[in-house]
C-alpha positions, 0 to 999 in steps of 0.5 A: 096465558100460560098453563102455569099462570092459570094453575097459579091463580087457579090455586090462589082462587081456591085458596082465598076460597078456603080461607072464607069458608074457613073463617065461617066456620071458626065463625059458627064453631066460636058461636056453637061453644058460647051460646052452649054454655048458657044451656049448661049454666041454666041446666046446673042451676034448676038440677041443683048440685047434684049434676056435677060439672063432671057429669055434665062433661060426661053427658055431654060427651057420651051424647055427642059420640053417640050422635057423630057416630051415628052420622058416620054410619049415616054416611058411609050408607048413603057414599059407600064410595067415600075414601075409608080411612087406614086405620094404622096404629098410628091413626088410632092413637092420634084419634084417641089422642085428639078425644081424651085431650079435646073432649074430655082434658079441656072440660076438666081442667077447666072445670078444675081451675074455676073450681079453684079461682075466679071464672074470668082469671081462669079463662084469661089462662086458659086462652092464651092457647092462640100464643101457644099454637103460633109460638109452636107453629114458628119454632117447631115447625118453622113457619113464621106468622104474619105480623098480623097473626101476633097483633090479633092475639095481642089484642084477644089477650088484652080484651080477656084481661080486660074481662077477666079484670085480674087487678080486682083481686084474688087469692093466687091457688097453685092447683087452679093456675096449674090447672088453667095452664095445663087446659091451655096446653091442651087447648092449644094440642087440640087445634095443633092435633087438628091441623096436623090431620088435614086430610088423613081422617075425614072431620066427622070420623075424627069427631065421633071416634074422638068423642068415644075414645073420650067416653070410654075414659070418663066412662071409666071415671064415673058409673053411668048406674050413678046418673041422676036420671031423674033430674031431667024432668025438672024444669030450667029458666031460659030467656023468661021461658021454663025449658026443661032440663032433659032438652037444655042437655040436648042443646049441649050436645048437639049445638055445643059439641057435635055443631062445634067440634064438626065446624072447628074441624072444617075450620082447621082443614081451611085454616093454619091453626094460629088463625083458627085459636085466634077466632076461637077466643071469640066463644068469650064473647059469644057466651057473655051476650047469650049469657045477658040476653037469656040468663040477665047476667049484666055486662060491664064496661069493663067487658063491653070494651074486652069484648070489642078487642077480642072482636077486633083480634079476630077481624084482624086474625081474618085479615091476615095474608094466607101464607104464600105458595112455597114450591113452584106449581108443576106445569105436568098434569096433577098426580093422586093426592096422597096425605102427608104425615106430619 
């Protein structure tokens, strides 16, 4: 065997590898975001209108910026000799981008359009985001998608209609659909400003300095002087259990955003990002079955059966071949890497 057959099925291997270890973490990340969600419905619901969903952003921000920077000081202590990162005005600015857009732009719209029109009709929107990473990656970046890139979001889309059962009847609001295309444009920046750092900023730098970036903006929103504080110590219903309100925050925090942005990351460096947005929709799913196993929130047949599509998209987004070399490999020992921008 030749020393560039070995280097070819060497990289192929490593490939696939990637390729699982990356789905496990879209994985994880999908199930991170949807079971947070039942903590923070179960926590507005004992703390009252009071803990506005603004605030419950800016908490769940702040609280998380807090924890990812403290892991990076953790780790630069414990691995001085990890590569630091080169901290260009570029750099900075794609940080702040990726924390205002990914932590703080998705939550508000979001939370702007299901104040403005039904939850399901709002997040069928917003997740067409898989359509418009793929659409962005084949004609602004020229990379053509499998057929089985574009059957899985055909079949995420069908199952969120599904859920969202739009036929049911609403009243059209400007602002709300608006604001659910606008979080989808985001959602989508999100995981395109992800894929386009593979490799420039390590997962947990790009995390906590975007999460901060985040808190500094919805610091400058809302007076942390203003907090109800003292609904912490009042007491929610979690799964028949009173849990109080202080440690569902924490759930929100640590599982929900710190676990789920740091796997999301590891997921974008394994994965192209059409196939990533695509395993992300599975958070619908996750948070409808915690949603009815711990809130008793009943799930329809309706919903039964988007839920399964949306499980088959993602089987089929896992299925789809990794994109193939496109140089040949050289034969010559293998140089320094060095990070590309994009």
């Amino acid at each position: 065997m030749s020393v560039q057959e070995s280097t070819i099925i060497g990289t192929g291997a490593d490939r696939a590898r990637d390729r699982r270890s990356g789905l496990m973490f879209a994985g994880v990340s999908a199930l991170a975001f949807g079971s947070a969600g039942v903590a923070a419905k179960a926590a507005m619901t004992a703390a009252g209108p009071e803990l506005t969903p603004m605030w419950l952003a800016q908490f769940r921000i702040t609280g998380a910026a807090l924890v990812l920077l403290l892991i990076v000081g953790v780790g630069h202590r414990l691995r001085p000799a990890v590569r630091r990162v080169a901290w260009t005005p570029r750099a900075i600015a794609a940080v702040i981008a990726y924390g205002v857009i990914g932590f703080v732009a998705i939550q508000v719209l979001y939370f702007v359009a299901i104040s403005r029109m039904p939850v399901g009709v709002a997040l069928l929107i917003e997740y067409t985001s898989p359509a418009l990473v793929a659409l962005w990656a084949l004609l602004a970046q020229r990379r053509p998608q499998h057929r089985a890139v574009w059957l899985a979001i055909g079949a995420a889309m069908v199952g969120l209609v599904l859920i969202a059962r739009p036929w049911q009847g609403f009243a059209l609001d400007t602002v709300g659909v608006g604001a659910a295309l606008l979080a989808a444009v985001a959602s989508a920046t999100y995981f395109l400003v992800g894929d386009a750092l593979k490799g420039q900023i390590p997962g947990p730098q790009l995390a906590g300095f975007g999460a901060a970036a985040g808190a500094v903006v919805l610091g400058l929103t809302q007076s942390w002087s203003d907090f109800p504080w003292h609904l912490l110590g009042r007491r929610g219903e979690l799964g028949g259990t009173a849990v109080p309100v202080w440690l569902l925050l924490a759930v929100v925090v640590v599982v929900g955003t710190v676990i789920a942005y740091l796997t999301g990351i590891a997921a974008l460096r394994r994965l192209p990002a059409p196939i990533a947005a695509v395993v992300a929709t599975m958070e619908v799913v996750v948070a409808a079955i915690s949603a009815w196993m711990l809130l008793g929130e009943h799930l329809s047949a309706w919903e039964l059966a988007g839920g399964a599509l949306l499980l088959a998209g993602a089987v089929v987004a896992q299925r789809s071949p990794a994109r193939p070399v496109e140089a040949p490999v050289p034969t010559a020992p293998l140089a320094t890497a060095v990070p590309v921008s994009r």
